[in-house]
C-alpha positions in Angstrom: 0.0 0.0 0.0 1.0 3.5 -0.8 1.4 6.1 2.0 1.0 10.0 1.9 4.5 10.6 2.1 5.5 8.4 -1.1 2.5 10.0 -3.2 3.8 13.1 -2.4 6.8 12.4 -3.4 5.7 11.5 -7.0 3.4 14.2 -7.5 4.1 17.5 -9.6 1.9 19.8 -7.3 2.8 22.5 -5.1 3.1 21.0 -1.3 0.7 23.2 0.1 -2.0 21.7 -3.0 -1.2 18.1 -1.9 -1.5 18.8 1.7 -5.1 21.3 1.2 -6.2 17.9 -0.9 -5.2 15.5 1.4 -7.4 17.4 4.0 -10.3 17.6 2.2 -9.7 13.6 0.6 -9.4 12.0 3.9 -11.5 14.9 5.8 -8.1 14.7 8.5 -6.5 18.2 9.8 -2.9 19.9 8.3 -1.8 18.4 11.9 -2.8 14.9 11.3 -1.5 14.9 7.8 2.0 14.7 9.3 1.3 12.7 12.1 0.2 10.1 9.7 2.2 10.0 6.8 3.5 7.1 6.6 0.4 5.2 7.2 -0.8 2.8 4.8 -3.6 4.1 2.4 -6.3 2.2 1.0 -5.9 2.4 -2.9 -9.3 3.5 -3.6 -8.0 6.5 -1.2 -5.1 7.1 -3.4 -7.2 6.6 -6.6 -9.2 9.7 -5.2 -6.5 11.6 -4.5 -4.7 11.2 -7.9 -8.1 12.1 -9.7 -8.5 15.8 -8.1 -4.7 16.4 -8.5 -5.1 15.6 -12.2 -7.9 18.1 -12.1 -5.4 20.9 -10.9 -2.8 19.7 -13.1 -5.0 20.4 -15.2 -5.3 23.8 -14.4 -8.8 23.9 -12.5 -8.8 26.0 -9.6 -8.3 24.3 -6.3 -11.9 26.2 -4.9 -14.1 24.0 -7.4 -12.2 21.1 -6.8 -12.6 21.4 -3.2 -16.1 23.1 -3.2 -15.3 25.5 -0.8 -13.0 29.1 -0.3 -13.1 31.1 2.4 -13.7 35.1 2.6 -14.1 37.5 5.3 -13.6 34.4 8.0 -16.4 32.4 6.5 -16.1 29.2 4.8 -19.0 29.5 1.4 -19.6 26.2 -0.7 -18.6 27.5 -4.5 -18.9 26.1 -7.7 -18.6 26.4 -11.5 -21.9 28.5 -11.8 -20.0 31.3 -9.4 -16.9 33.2 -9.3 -14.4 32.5 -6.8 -14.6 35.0 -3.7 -11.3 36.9 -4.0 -9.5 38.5 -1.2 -9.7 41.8 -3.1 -13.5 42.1 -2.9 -12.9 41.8 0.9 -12.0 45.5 0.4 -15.6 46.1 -0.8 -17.1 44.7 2.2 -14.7 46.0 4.7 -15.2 49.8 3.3 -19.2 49.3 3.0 -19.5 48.3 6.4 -17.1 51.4 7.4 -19.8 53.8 5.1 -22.7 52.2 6.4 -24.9 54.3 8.7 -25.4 53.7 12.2 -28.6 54.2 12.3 -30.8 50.7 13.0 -31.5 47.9 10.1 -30.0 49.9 7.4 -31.4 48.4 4.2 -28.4 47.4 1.8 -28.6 45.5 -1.7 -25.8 43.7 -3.3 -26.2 43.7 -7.2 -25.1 39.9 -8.7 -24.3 38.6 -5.4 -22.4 35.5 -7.2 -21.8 32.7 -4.1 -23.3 35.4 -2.3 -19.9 36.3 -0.1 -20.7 39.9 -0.3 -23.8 40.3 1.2 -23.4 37.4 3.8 -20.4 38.5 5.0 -22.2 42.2 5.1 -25.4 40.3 6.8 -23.2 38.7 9.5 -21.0 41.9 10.2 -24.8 44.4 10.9 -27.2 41.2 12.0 -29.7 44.9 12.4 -29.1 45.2 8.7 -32.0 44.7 6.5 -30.2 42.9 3.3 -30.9 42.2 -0.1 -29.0 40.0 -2.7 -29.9 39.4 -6.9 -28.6 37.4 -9.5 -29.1 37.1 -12.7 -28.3 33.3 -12.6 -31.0 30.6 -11.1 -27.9 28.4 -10.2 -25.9 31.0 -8.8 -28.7 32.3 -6.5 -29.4 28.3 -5.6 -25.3 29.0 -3.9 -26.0 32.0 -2.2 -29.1 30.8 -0.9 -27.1 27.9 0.6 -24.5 29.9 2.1 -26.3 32.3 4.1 -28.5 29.2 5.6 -25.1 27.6 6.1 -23.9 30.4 7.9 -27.0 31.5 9.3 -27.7 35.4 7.5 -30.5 36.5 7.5 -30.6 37.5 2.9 -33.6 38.2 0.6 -32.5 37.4 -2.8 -34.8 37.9 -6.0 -33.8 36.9 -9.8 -33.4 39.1 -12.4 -31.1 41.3 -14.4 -30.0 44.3 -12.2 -32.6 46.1 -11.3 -35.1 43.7 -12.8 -34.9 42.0 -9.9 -35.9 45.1 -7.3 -39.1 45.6 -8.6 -41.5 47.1 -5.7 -38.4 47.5 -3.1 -38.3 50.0 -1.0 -35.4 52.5 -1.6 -31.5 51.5 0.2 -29.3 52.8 2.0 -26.8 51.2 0.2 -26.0 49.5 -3.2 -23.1 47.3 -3.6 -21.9 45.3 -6.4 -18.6 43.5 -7.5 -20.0 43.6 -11.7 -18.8 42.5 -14.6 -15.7 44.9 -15.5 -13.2 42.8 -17.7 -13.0 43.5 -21.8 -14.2 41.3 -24.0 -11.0 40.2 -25.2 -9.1 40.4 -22.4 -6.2 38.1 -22.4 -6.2 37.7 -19.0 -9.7 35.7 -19.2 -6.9 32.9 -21.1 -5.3 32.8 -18.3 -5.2 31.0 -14.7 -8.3 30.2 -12.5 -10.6 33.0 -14.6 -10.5 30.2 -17.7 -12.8 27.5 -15.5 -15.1 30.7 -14.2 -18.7 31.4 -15.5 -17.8 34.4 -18.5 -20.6 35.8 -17.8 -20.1 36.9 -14.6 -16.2 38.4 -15.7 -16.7 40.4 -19.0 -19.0 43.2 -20.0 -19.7 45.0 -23.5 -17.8 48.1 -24.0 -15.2 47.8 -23.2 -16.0 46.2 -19.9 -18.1 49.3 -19.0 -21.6 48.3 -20.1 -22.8 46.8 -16.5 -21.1 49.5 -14.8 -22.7 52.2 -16.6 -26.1 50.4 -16.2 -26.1 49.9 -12.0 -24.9 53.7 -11.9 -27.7 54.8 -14.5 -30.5 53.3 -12.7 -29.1 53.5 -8.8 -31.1 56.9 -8.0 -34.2 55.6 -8.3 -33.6 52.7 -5.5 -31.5 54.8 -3.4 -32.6 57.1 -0.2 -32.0 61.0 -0.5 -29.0 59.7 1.8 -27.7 56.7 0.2 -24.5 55.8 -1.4 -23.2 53.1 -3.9 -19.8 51.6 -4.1 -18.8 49.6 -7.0 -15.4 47.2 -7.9 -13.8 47.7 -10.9 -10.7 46.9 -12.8 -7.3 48.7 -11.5 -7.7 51.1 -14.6 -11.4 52.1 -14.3 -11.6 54.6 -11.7 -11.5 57.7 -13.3 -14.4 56.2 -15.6 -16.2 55.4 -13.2 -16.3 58.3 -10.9 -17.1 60.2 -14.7 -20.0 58.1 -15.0 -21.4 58.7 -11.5 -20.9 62.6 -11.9 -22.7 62.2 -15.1 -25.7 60.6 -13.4 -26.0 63.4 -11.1 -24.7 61.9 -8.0 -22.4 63.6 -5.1 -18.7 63.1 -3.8 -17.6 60.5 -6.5 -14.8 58.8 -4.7 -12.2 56.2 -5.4 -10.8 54.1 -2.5 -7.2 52.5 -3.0 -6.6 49.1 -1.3 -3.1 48.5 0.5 -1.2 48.3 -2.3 -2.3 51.8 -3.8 -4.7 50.2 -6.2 -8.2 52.1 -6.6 -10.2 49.3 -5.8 -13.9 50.5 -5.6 -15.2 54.1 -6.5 -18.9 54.9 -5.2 -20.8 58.6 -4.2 -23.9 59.8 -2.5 -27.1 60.8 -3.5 
């Protein structure tokens, strides 16, 4: 029989990817991984374990092959039909819930809520917080809806394209959304984990601008007299995008650089 430590030595992955599918294989702890490496493994064990390392040979990204990433200290189930949560949107949800009012059960809607990380880990972070998640995607909504009863938030999500989906909602406080901002033809989308990710929740028309320019156009009309909306975008968009919320008559467009000086998100006021 074959043991951890002799597969490991054979395979071609990082050792951080054999250990993280070790764990989730044998459902054991990083700890008991070295405990036990030299303990004899059943082959159908091994069998498994080779299969899900040819899938990230492979190139598929190690959150769909082990159903899980987390974000923001929570653990959400992902799969194909939703983007990966990425520690960069964590800057999204940290700055939201600096912006959000303190006033009680302030009533916030993430726009293509994906897995649903956003407005979860919003949810869990203001439990007073009246929030409100759409998708465009059946399946995707089908993950977020699991997540927040996995992790106990309190969401109402609705289907539909953008605003499609709000029909008949009171104003917010606060729209959020991590859109679609990546070109067309964007190499990039050739590239790494993006190439296994649903496309249509990575490009937009224009230039990557159409979805952008949409959420702004319509936001007034499902915002208080003192909401706000903040919006990710690429690392070249914010100057666009502030444009394009000072063109749709909103206050105080402002860009907001993560730690690395990167302008992350850009939102205003009402």
């Amino acid at each position: 029989m074959q043991t951890i430590k002799a597969v490991m030595a054979q395979s071609a992955l990082p050792r951080l990817e054999q250990q993280m599918l070790w764990e989730h294989v044998l459902g054991v702890s990083r700890a008991w991984l070295i405990a036990h490496d030299t303990d004899p493994l059943p082959p159908a064990v091994v069998a498994k374990y080779f299969a899900l390392a040819q899938r990230r040979l492979n190139g598929e990204p190690m959150a769909y092959i082990l159903g899980q990433r987390e974000f923001m200290g929570h653990m959400f189930k992902v799969t194909p039909a939703v983007l990966i949560p990425r520690p960069e949107t964590e800057f999204l949800v940290e700055q939201a819930l600096a912006l959000l009012p303190s006033t009680p059960a302030p009533r916030i809607v993430d726009l293509g809520t994906g897995s649903g990380a956003v407005a979860i880990a919003i949810a869990l972070a203001r439990p007073d917080a009246v929030v409100v998640a759409t998708d465009y995607s059946h399946d995707a909504l089908a993950v977020a809806r699991e997540n927040a009863h996995n992790l106990c938030a309190d969401i109402e999500f609705f289907q539909g394209s953008w605003y499609d989906a709000l029909k008949g909602q009171a104003p917010f406080d606060m729209i959020v959304s991590n859109p679609p901002y990546i070109a067309e033809k964007d190499p990039h989308l050739y590239q790494g984990d993006v190439r296994f990710e649903p496309i249509t929740a990575l490009t937009a028309s224009q230039n990557g601008l159409a979805d952008l320019r949409q959420i702004i156009q319509g936001a007034k009309a499902y915002l208080t007299p003192t909401g706000s909306i903040w919006l990710e975008h690429g690392w070249d968009q914010a100057a666009i995008v502030r444009n394009m919320l000072a063109e749709a008559d909103f206050n105080q467009p402002t860009s907001i650089s993560d730690l690395a000086g990167i302008p992350r998100i850009t939102g205003a006021y009402s």
